[in-house]
N, C-alpha and C positions, 0 to 999 in steps of 0.2 A: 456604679449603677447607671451613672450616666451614657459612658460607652456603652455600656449592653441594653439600655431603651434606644440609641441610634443606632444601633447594629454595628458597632465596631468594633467589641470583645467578642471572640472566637471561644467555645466552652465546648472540650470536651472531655469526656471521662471524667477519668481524676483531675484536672485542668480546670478547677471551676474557680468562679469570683473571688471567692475566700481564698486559694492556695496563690492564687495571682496577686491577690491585693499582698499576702505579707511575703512574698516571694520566696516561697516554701517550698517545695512539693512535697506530695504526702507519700508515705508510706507503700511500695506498690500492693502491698495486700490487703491494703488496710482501707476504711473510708473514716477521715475526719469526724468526729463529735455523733456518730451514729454505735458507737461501743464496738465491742470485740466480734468477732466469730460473722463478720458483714464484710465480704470482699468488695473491691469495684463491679467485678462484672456483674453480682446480684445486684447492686443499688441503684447502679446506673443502666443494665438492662442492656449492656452491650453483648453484639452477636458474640456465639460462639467462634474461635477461631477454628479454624478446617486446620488436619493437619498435614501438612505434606510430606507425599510419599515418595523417597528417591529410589527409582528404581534403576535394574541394574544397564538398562540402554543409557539412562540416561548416568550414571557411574562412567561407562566405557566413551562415553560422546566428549564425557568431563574429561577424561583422562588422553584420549586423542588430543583434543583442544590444547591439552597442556605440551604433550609429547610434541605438534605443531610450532608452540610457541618455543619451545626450546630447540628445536631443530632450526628456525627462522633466527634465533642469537647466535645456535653455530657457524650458520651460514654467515654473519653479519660480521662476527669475529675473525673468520678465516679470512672475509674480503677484506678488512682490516689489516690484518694481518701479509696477505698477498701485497697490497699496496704498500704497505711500510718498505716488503723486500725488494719491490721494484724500484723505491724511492732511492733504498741504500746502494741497488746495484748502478744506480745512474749514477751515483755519488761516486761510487768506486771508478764507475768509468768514466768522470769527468776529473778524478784523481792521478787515472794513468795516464791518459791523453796530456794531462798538465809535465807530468812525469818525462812523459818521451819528447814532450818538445823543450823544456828546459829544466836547467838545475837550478837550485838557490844555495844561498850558503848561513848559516845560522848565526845571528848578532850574539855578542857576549851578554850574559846576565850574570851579576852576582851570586845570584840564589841558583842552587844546582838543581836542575829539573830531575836529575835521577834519582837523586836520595833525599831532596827537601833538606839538605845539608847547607847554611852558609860557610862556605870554605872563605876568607875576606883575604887569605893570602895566595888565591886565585888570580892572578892578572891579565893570562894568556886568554884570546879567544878559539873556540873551535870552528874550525870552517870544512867546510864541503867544498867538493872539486868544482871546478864551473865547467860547463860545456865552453859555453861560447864567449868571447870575450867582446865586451862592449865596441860597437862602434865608434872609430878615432879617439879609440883610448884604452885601457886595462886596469884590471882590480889592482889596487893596491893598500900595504898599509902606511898610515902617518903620523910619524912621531913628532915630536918638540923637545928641543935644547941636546938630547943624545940622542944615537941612534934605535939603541933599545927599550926607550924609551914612548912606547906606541901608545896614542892616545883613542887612534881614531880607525875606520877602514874607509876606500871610498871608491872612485875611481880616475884613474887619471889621463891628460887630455893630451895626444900628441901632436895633432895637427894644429899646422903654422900658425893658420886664418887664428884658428880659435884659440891660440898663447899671444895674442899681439895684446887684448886689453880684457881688465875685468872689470865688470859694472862700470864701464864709462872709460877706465882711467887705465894708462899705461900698466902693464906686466913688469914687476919689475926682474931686473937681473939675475939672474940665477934662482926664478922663480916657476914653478908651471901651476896651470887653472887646475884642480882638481875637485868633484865633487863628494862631499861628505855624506857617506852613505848610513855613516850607522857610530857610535859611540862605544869607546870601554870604557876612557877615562873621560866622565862629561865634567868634572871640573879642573879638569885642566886646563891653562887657559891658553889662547890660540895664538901663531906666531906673529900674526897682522888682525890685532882686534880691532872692530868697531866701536868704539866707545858707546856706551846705553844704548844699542841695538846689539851687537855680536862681538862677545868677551870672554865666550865658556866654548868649549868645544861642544856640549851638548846643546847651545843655542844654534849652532853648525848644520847640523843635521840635515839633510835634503837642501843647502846651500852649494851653491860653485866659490870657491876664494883663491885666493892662491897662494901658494903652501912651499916653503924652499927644497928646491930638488933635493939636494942631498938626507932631507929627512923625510924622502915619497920611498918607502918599499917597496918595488914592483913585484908583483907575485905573478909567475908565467903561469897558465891555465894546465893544468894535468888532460890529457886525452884517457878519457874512459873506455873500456873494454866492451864492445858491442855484445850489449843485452839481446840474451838470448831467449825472449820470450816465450817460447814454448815448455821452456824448461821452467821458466817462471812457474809458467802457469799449472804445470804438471805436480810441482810443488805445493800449489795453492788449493789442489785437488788434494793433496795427501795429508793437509796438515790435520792431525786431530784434537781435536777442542777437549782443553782442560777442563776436568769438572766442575771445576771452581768457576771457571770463567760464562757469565749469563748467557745461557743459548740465542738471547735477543743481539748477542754482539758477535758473533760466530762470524759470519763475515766480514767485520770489520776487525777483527782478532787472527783470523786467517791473510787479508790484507798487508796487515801491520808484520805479519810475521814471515811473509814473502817478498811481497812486491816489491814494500817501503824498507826492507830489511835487504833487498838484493839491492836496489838502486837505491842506498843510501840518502832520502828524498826526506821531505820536513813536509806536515802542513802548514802553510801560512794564510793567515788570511789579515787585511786591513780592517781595524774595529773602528767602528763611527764615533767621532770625538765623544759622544753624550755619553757615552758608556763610562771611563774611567774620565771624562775631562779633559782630557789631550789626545793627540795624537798617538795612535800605536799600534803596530804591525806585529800581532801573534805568530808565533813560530811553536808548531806541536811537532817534537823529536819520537823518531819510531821510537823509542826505548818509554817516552812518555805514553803513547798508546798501549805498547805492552803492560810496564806496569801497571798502569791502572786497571786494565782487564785480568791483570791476575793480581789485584787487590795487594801492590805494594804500596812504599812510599810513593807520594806525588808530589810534582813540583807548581811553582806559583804559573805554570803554562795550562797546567788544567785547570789549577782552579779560576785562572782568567777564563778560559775556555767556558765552564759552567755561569761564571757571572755573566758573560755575554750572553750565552742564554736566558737566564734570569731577567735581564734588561730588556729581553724581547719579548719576553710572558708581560712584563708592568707596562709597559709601552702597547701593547696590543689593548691590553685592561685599561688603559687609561690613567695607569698609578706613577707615571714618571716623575710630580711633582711631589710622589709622597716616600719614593726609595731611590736612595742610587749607592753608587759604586767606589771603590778606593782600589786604584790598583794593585793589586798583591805582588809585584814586582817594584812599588816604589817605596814600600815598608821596609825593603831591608836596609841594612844599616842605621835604622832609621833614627838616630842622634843626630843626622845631617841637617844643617839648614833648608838647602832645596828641598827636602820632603816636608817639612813645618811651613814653606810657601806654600807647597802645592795644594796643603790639607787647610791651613787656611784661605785659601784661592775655592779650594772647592768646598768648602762649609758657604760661601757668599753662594753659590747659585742654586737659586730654588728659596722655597719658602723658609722659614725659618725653624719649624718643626719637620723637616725632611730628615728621615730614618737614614742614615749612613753604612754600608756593611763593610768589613773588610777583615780582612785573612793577615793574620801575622805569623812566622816560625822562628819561635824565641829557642830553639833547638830542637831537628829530630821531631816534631810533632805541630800542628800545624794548632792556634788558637781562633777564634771569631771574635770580634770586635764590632760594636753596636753603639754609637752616637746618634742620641735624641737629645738634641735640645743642647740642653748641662750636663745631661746622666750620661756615662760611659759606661757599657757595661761589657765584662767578659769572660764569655762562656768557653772553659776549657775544658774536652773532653777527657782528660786525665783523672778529673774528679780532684783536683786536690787545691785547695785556697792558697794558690802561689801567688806572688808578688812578683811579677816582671816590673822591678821600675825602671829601669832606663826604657821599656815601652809604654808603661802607663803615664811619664815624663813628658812624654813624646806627643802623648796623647793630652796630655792636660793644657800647657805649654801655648801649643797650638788654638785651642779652643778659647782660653784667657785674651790672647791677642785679637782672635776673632769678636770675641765679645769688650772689646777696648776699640777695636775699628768701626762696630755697630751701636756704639753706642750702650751697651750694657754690660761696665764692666763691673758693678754689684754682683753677675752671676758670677756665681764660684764653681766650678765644675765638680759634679761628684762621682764617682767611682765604687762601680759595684762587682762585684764576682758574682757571679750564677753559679748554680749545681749544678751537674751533671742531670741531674732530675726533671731540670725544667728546662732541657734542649728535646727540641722532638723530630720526629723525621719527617717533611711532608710530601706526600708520594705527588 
């Protein structure tokens, strides 16, 4: 009562003192404590409402308006769309230009990028032809203790100036400088180690050392048969897109099945240490782009591929201290020691609730893997309550130690399987 003698209850209609004081509202038909058959608009005396008439100009004015606004989304979608293709064809054309001016050659992985198969009685690496072979020197490969016994590829050095010393100190005898390009066996260990700096051939890697002639394979460069790019291209005009295969990848499916398939060529690209934690140079094989545009097996090169994206969606968002990444290339084998460093190395950076993803293939079929905290949890799209323990070993192990170096070694780690039910797709 007091607000409405200083004018600051607002009353109207059915809106009066009483329905505001118990916070009610009344009935719309109806008026409080005055009986039945008494609507609002007789008690309270409010105007009658006019009622509007839609007529049929104004039907067709509505109905333009609408046609309008949806002709301005097709528009807005096609530009969209326009843009993406020009984005892709620049892509393409900064793929063939890389193309024609050089070759790469493809590092060993254990894990087979064609069939998502660990073969571990795989030792050989597959290489690609090189165009050109490095200045004052040539590819080769590098073994330790026998001949056949290859640990490493790299390249090697033949001029004088640069065999007299390495890092400081005399060349020895029947030695030459070579640099270590890449790894098959990284624990292997090297013919001249550095004691706790370089002892593993995969601590080598982008290093110059010097390595005994008689265990340098020289591998002489193959000259390639002059691409005939018109034929390429005429090719790349004829290919027809599988049904299966999503019309938004049409040209990169046409690509893959010409260009990178006539000139046997890889994508590579270098990923910024924050992604998996180290250093690493992706390598995507034409056989990888086909398959997965025709919805086969995929290997741990796409699913890197995809994670790297991922990394740049949470980093744009600002969530890079709340996800990150496990390389799905260093899972495999994964009872090894160096992979329980590396997963304890990367549990320390970042907060201590940072979400962990990573991709494992316990055979033929690819799992996910999720580290929060203690919890392990993992989601197999098989649907079936499997036990991988030599991976959930792997998994636990790791995390025990982590929490013994931080201080908390009360947690116990715990381990959970997901259904199939509760994975979901996020477009």
């Amino acid at each position: 009562m007091e607000k409405k003698r200083k004018g600051e209850l607002e009353i109207s209609g059915s809106s009066d003192v009483l329905s505001q004081a118990l916070e009610t509202p009344k009935h719309s038909g109806r008026v409080r404590g005055v009986g039945g058959f008494v609507n609002p608009s007789t008690y309270f005396k409010l105007p009658k409402q006019k009622r509007v008439r839609i007529t049929k100009a104004k039907l067709l004015a509505r109905d333009r308006e609408r046609d309008r606004e949806v002709e301005e989304t097709k528009k807005i979608i096609l530009e969209k769309q326009a843009k993406a293709e020009e984005l892709l064809h620049k892509k393409i054309a900064q793929l063939e230009a890389l193309i024609t001016e050089k070759a790469t050659y493809t590092p060993y992985s254990p894990i087979s990028d064609k069939g998502s198969f660990h073969d571990k009685e795989k030792k050989r690496p597959i290489y690609l032809d090189v165009d050109k072979v490095q200045e004052n020197g040539g590819t080769c490969e590098l073994a330790v203790n026998t001949i056949s016994n290859i640990v490493a590829f790299g390249t090697v050095f033949d001029d004088a100036d640069i065999n007299k010393t390495i890092h400081g100190a005399p060349l020895k005898e029947g030695c030459v400088r070579v640099s270590v390009d890449g790894e098959i066996q990284g624990d292997a260990p090297l013919p001249f180690p550095i004691m706790g700096e370089m002892e593993f051939v995969r601590e080598a890697v982008g290093s110059h050392m010097a390595w005994p002639e008689e265990f340098v394979i020289r591998r002489q460069p193959v000259k390639k048969k002059k691409r005939n790019m018109d034929f390429v291209k005429s090719m790349f005009n004829k290919v027809e897109l599988p049904p299966f295969v999503p019309k938004r990848c049409k040209l990169l499916y046409k690509h893959a099945t010409t260009i990178m398939k006539q000139t046997s060529e890889a994508i590579t690209t270098v990923l910024d240490d924050n992604v998996f934690g180290i250093h690493k140079e992706l390598f995507i094989l034409t056989e990888n782009v086909i398959d997965l545009l025709e919805m086969k097996k995929i290997g741990q090169g796409v699913i890197a591929a995809y994670m790297v994206q991922l990394h740049e969606l949470i980093t744009e968002q600002d969530e890079l201290e709340t996800f990150a990444f496990i390389d799905p290339a260093a899972t495999y084998n994964c009872e090894r020691s160096d992979f329980s460093s590396y997963l304890v190395n990367r549990l320390k950076e970042g907060k201590a609730d940072r979400i962990f993803f990573m991709s494992y293939n316990p055979g033929e079929h690819w799992i996910l893997t999720i580290i929060w905290e203690d919890e392990i949890y993992i989601l197999d799209p098989l649907g079936k309550s499997i036990h991988y323990q030599a991976w959930e070993n792997s998994m636990i192990n790791p995390i025990k130690s982590f929490n013994a170096e931080t201080g908390r070694a009360n947690k116990v780690p715990k381990l959970k399987l997901l259904p199939v039910s509760m994975i979901y797709v996020i477009d």
